[in-house]
C-alpha positions in Angstrom: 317.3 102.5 47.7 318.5 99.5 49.4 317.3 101.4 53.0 314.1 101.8 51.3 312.4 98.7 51.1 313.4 95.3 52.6 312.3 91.8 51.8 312.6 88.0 53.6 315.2 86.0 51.6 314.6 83.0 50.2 313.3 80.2 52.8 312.0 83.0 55.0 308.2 81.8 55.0 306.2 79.8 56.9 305.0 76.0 56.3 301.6 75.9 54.3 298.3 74.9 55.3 296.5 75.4 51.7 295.8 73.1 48.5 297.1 75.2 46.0 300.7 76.2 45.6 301.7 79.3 46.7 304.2 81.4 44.0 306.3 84.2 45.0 306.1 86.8 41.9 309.3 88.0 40.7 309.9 91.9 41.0 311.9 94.5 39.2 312.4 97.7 42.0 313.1 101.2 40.9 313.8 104.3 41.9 314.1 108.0 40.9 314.5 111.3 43.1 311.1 111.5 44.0 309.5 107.4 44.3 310.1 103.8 44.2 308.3 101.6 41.4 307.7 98.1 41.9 306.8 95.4 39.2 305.4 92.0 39.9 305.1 89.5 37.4 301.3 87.3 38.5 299.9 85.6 35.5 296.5 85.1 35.9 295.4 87.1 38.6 292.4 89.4 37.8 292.0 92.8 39.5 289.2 91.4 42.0 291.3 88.2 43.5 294.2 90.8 44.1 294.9 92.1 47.6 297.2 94.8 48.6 297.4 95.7 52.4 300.1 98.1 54.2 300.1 97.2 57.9 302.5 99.1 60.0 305.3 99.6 56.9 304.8 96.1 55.8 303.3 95.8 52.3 301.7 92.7 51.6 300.6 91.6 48.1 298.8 88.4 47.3 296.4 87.4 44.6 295.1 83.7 43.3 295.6 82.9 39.8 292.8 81.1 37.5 293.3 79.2 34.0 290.7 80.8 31.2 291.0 80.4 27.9 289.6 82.9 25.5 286.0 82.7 24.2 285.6 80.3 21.7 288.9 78.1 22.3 289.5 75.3 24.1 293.1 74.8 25.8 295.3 72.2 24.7 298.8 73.0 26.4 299.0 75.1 29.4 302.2 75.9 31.5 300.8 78.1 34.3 299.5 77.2 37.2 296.6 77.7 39.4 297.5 79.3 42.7 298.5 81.5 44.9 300.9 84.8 44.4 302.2 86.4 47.8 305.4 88.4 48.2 305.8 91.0 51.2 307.8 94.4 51.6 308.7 96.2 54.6 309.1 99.9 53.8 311.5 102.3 55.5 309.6 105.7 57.0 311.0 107.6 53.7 307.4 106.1 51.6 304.7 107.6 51.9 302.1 105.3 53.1 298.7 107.8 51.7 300.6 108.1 48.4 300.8 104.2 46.9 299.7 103.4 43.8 298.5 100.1 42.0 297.5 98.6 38.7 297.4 95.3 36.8 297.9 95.0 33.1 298.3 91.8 31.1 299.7 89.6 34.2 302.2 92.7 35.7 301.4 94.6 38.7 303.1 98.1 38.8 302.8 99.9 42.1 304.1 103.6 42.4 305.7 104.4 46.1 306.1 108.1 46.8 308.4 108.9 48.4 307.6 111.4 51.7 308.7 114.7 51.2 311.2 116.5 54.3 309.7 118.8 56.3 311.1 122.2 56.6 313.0 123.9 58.7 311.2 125.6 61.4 312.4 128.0 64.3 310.9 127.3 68.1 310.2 130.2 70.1 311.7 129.8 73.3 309.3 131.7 76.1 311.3 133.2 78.9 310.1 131.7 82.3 308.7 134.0 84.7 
């Protein structure tokens, strides 16, 4: 797996320009025979301020979190921030780039990576020259 996916180590990014802090979600990775799961923990990011591009094998993930309190409550205490998620992956040419899956459920994006599959063996005619 390790030869799968790649990412910068810590320190790795560039100075900010922006206001808001920028968060770098944690991630689980795993694997089985046939693709490679990733899950990102970003609190507060809604499906529609999520954005997931793939640029030649670099997969780039980055979302902006809001506070919101449920209807009818006001909040008191909060402990998460406002801000900015973004985390980047470079994949090896064993994912399949048309195959990626996403979703967000309560704060955890879970993408699916398939994996491409070989291609078989084939024979080359060899023409006799003339």
């Amino acid at each position: 797996m390790a030869d799968m996916i790649a990412h910068p180590q810590a320190g790795e990014r560039a100075e900010s320009t922006r206001n808001a802090p920028i968060f770098v979600p944690v991630a689980d990775i795993y694997e089985t025979e046939d693709a490679l799961f990733l899950s990102l923990e970003m609190p507060g990011v809604s499906p529609d301020a999520l954005n997931i591009m793939l640029d030649q094998r670099v997969l780039t993930i980055s979302g902006r979190s809001r506070s919101s309190s449920p209807e009818g409550y006001s909040l008191t205490h909060h402990e998460y921030r406002d801000g900015d998620y973004e985390r980047a992956f470079t994949l090896s040419e064993a994912i399949d780039n048309d195959k990626i899956e996403a979703e967000l459920k309560e704060g955890v994006l879970r993408l699916k990576l398939l994996k491409s599959q070989p291609a078989p063996a084939k024979t080359i005619n060899v023409k006799a020259a003339g």
